[in-house]
Steps between C-alpha positions, in 0.01 A plus 500: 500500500268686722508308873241698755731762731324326816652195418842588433475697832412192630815333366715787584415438896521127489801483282689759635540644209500902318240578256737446182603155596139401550435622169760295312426179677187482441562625141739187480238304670261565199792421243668176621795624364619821364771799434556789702373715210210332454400498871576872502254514214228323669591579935542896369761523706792670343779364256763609726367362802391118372827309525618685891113398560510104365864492638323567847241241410722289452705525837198465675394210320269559290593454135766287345723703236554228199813441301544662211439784257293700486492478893184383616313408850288238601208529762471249730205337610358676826494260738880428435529908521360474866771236609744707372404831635429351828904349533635847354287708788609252777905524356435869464317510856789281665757709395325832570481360834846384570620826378319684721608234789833575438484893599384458802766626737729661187568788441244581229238429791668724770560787251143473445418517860705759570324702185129431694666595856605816391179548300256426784615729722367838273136265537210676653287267720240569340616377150597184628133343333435340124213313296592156467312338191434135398466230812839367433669815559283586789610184644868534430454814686355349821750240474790744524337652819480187668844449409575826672285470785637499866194501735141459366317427186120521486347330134109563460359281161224294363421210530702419118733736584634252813577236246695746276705647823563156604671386130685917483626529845518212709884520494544861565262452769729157643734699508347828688407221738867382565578887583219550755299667290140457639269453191070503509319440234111495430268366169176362537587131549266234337542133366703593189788712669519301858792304399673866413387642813595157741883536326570885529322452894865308559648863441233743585211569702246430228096608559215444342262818344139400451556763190785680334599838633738601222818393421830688624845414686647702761821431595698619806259782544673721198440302188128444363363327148174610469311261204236715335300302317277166528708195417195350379409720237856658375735256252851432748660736209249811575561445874577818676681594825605797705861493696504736749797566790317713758547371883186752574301276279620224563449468824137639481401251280710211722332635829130440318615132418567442860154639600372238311757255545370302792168450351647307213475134533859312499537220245594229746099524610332535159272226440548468091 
């Protein structure tokens, strides 16, 4: 059976699944029903490999081993495959979760700590920068600054990008509210993101841009994300983002929002 590559890479990303597994299934899929030999035959995945691979399958939900000799499996029908994949990701999820939930404050946590402590201290300042790729883990990045912030935090976006901070880091940014932190953010404000811009005003001083001037957060004058691309042209998974921890840049680049600051126009007197 020869299935295009594109499409079991495909399959691999939604499924969650390694290039051997992907193989069998959908070499079941083809078959109804069928031995391990004969889908090692057809998959051309190795003998030695099938059953570890269709007992894997079968956790997950895929296939359904029958009763019997010789031992076969039975492919379920797809939509009944999605059910069932969904429930195992949320069980596995869940538990993944409370696991992690449950260190917090023990001692594999603090040992931890204490291993990035000691670390950090050998840390040149000027190492202390990364790439961060894909928008979801350039979010989860300027989520954890908020989290950390104690002063200031100073968010520049588009006018999409508003919408997508509002959904990412409206709690962090509750929060950074609750310790005094004194939050500004700026996006070209129009009919479609007004109701995004009118909620985050109740935390921050919010201003309209009649265009975008990039998209970066500065936080407490040490921390920047720097976005490098346009969000209109790049897929969220080619996103791209500079982290930086420089207080000399920082606050250069802070002191040139200010300049321009006061010639923003607050949301409270848009007329959208």
């Amino acid at each position: 059976m020869i299935v295009n590559a594109e499409f079991l890479s495909r399959l691999r990303k939604i499924f969650d699944l390694n290039l051997y597994e992907v193989k069998v299934w959908t070499s079941l899929l083809s078959r109804g029903v069928s031995t391990a030999g004969e889908l090692s035959t057809i998959s051309d995945v190795p003998r030695s490999r099938t059953y570890d691979i269709l007992e894997s399958l079968e956790k997950k939900g895929f296939v359904v081993m029958k009763l019997g000799k010789p031992i076969k499996f039975l492919a379920l029908k797809p939509d009944e495959v999605v059910d069932r994949v969904k429930k195992h990701m949320l069980t596995v999820a869940q538990e993944k979760t409370k696991y992690l939930e449950e260190i917090k404050g023990g001692d594999v946590l603090n040992e931890l700590a204490s291993l990035y402590d000691n670390g950090v201290k050998y840390v040149e300042p000027s190492d202390l920068s990364g790439s961060l790729k894909g928008r979801q883990n350039i979010y989860s990045h300027m989520d954890m600054m908020l989290r950390n912030a104690k002063k200031s935090a100073v968010i520049m976006t588009t006018a999409d990008g508003l919408g997508r901070k509002f959904e990412s880091l409206m709690p962090s940014l509750e929060k950074a509210k609750k310790r005094g932190v004194t939050l500004k953010i700026a996006a070209p404000i129009n009919s479609d993101n007004i109701k995004f811009a009118r909620d985050l005003s109740k935390l921050a001083d919010v201003r309209h841009l009649d265009k975008s001037h990039g998209r970066f957060a500065i936080v407490d004058n040490e921390q920047m994300v720097l976005m490098l691309l346009d969000d209109k042209t790049v897929h969220p998974n080619y996103d791209f983002a500079a982290w930086i921890s420089s207080d000399y840049f920082a606050k250069s680049l802070n002191q040139m929002v200010e300049n321009t600051w006061k010639d923003l126009t607050p949301v409270s007197k848009l007329k959208v």
